[in-house]
N, C-alpha and C positions, 0 to 999 in steps of 0.2 A: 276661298280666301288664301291667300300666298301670304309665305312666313321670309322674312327675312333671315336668310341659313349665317350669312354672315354676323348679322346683328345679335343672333342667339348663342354662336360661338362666345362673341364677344361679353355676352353676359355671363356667359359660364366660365371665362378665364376671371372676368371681373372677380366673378363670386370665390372661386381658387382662392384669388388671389387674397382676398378680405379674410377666408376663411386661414390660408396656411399662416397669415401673420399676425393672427390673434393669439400672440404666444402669451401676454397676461393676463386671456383669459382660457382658461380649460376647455376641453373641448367634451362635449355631452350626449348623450343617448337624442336627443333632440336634433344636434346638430349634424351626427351622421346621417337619420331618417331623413333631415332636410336637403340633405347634399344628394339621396336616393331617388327622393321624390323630383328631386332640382335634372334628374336625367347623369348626374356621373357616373363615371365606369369607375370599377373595383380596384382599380389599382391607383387614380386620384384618388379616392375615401381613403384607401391605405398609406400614400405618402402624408393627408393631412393627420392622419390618425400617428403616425409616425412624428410628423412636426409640430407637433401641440402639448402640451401637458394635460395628462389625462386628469377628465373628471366625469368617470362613469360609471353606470348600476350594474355591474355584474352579476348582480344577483338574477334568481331562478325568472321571478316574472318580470326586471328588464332585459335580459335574455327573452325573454318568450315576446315582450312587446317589440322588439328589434326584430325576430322572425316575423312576425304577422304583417308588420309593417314594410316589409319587402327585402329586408338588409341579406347579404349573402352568408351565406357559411365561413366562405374567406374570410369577408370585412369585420366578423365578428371573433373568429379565433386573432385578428389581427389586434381587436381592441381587446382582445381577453390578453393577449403577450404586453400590449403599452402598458395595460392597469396592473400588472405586477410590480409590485412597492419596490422602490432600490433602496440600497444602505449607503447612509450617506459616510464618509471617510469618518475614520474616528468613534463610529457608531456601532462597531460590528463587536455582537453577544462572545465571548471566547467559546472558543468548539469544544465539544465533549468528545471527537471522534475527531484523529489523525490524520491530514490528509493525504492522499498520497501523491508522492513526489515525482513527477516524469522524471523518464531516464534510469528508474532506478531498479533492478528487480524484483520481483514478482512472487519468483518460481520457492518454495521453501529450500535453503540451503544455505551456505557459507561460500563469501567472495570475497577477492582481495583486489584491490584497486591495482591496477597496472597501466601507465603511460593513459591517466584520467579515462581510463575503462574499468568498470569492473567484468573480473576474470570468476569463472565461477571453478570452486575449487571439487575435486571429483573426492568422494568419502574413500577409505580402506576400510578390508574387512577387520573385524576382532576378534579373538578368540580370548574365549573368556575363560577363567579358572577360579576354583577359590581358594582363599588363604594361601595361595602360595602351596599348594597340593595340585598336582598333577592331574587332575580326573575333572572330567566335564561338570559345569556347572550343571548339566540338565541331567547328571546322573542325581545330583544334591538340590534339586531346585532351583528355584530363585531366590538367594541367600541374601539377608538384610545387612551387610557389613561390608568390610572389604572384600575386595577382587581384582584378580588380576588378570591384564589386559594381554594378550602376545598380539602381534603386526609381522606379515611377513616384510623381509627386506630391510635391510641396514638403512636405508633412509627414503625417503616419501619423494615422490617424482615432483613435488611444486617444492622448487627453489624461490626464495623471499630474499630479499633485504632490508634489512631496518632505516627509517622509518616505517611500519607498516599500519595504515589503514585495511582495517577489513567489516564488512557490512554481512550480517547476518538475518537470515528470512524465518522468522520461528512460525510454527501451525500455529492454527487461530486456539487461541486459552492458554498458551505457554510464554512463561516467563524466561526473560533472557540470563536471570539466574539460576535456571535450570540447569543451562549449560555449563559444562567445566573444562577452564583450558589446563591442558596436562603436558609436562615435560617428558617424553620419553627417553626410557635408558638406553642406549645403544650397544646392542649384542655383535656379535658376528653377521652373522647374516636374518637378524629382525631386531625389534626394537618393542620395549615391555613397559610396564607401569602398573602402579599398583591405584586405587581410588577405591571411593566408598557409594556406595546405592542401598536403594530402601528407604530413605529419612532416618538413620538411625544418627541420636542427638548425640550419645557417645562414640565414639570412635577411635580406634588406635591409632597410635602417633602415627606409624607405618602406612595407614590408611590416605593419610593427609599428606603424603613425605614429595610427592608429586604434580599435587594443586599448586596451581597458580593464581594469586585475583587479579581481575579482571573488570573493568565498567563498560556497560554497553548503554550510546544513548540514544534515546528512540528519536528517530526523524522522518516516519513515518507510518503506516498503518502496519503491525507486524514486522518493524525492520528498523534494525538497531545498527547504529555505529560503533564500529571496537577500534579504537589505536591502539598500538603497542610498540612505542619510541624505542625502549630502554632492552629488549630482549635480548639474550647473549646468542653465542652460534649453537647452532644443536637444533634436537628434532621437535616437532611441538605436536598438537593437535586439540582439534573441540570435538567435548562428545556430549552429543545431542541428548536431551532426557529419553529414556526407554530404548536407551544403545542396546537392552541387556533382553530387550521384548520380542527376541525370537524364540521360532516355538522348534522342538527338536524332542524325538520320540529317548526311550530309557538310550544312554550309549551314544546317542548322536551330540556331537558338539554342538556348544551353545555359540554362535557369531553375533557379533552385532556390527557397528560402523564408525568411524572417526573422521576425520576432514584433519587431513596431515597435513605440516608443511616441514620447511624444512631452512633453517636459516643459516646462509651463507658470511662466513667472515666479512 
């Protein structure tokens, strides 16, 4: 018995065609099996699967009845992609988690916007002291009050000018008020400051004579935004929580690090 090849094409465009334009009505575990058994290839099921509005069993055993009954692996990870729910505008729950923003970085550290890049800005080392006494912190511990900071170098190799934007990357569990931006004093050839560590809730005026505040606002996962319009010229720096977390046997100094800058008239 001879089959009419052209009459049978012509059926199966027909049916295409009936099938991709039932757009009010969903298209169903039924009607792909029909489309399989009807002779289409996988990539017709997948553009009607694509052109329809889904209305299908995803579940375990119409899964299982889709394989038995011939459907491919393709056709059915394509109907498992259609049958994920969209959010319709207007609809969407607010996130509990920040997104993150391209273009921005990543890497944990301190940047400052330059010519709409951010620049990432390179830490200096510290040498730590206490109270204003000459002798290593690690000969005395890790002391809960003031301390004092030395920098070598009359002033920090990044030059700024105000207006300044700068974007900060903190470790995951740290707060951006952890950080503290500090004015340093200018020496001859370094630059000093005094500050406070430990959480000690009293503290000497002297402690505090350095601090600056500061608002950082988060815009994305771990990464805060800092402006600072109004800064005068002179040297500045952020130091990061646990600047002071270096470890150094009896007699060896204690260092830790700053992210200097340095503002231009």
């Amino acid at each position: 018995m001879a089959y009419d090849v052209f009459a049978f094409d012509s059926f199966l465009c027909d049916v295409t065609h009936a099938v991709l334009s039932q757009a009010q009505k969903p298209l169903t575990n039924a009607d792909i099996v029909e489309m399989v058994k009807a002779g289409f290839d996988e990539e017709t099921i997948i553009k009607a699967i694509e052109a329809n509005k889904p209305g299908y069993d995803t579940s375990v055993q119409g899964l299982l009845a889709l394989k038995n009954a011939g459907v491919s692996a393709k056709v059915i990870n394509a109907l498992l992609t259609a049958a994920k729910p969209t959010v319709q505008p207007g609809s969407e729950k607010p996130s509990t988690t920040q997104p993150t923003v391209t273009g921005l970085p990543t890497e944990i550290g301190v940047y400052i916007k330059k010519d709409d890049q951010w620049v990432e800005i390179q830490p200096e080392v510290v040498n730590w002291k206490t109270g204003g006494v000459l002798k290593n912190i690690a000969s005395a511990g890790i002391v809960k009050g003031d301390v004092n900071g030395l920098i070598d170098g009359a002033h920090s190799r990044n030059a700024v000018k105000t207006p300044m934007q700068f974007l900060i990357v903190v470790p995951e569990g740290v707060a951006i008020t952890e950080y503290q931006l500090i004015h340093l004093r200018e020496k001859q050839d370094s630059r000093e400051f005094r500050t406070v560590t430990g959480g000690v809730l009293h503290v000497s005026t002297g402690a505090s004579r350095d601090l600056l505040q500061f608002e950082g606002t988060k815009i994305a996962n771990r990464t805060f935004s800092v402006n600072l319009p109004t800064l005068g010229a002179g040297e500045y720096g952020f130091l990061p929580p646990g600047a002071m977390a270096g470890s150094g046997g009896a007699g060896a100094a204690r260092l830790g690090k700053m992210y200097t800058f340095r503002v231009s008239e």
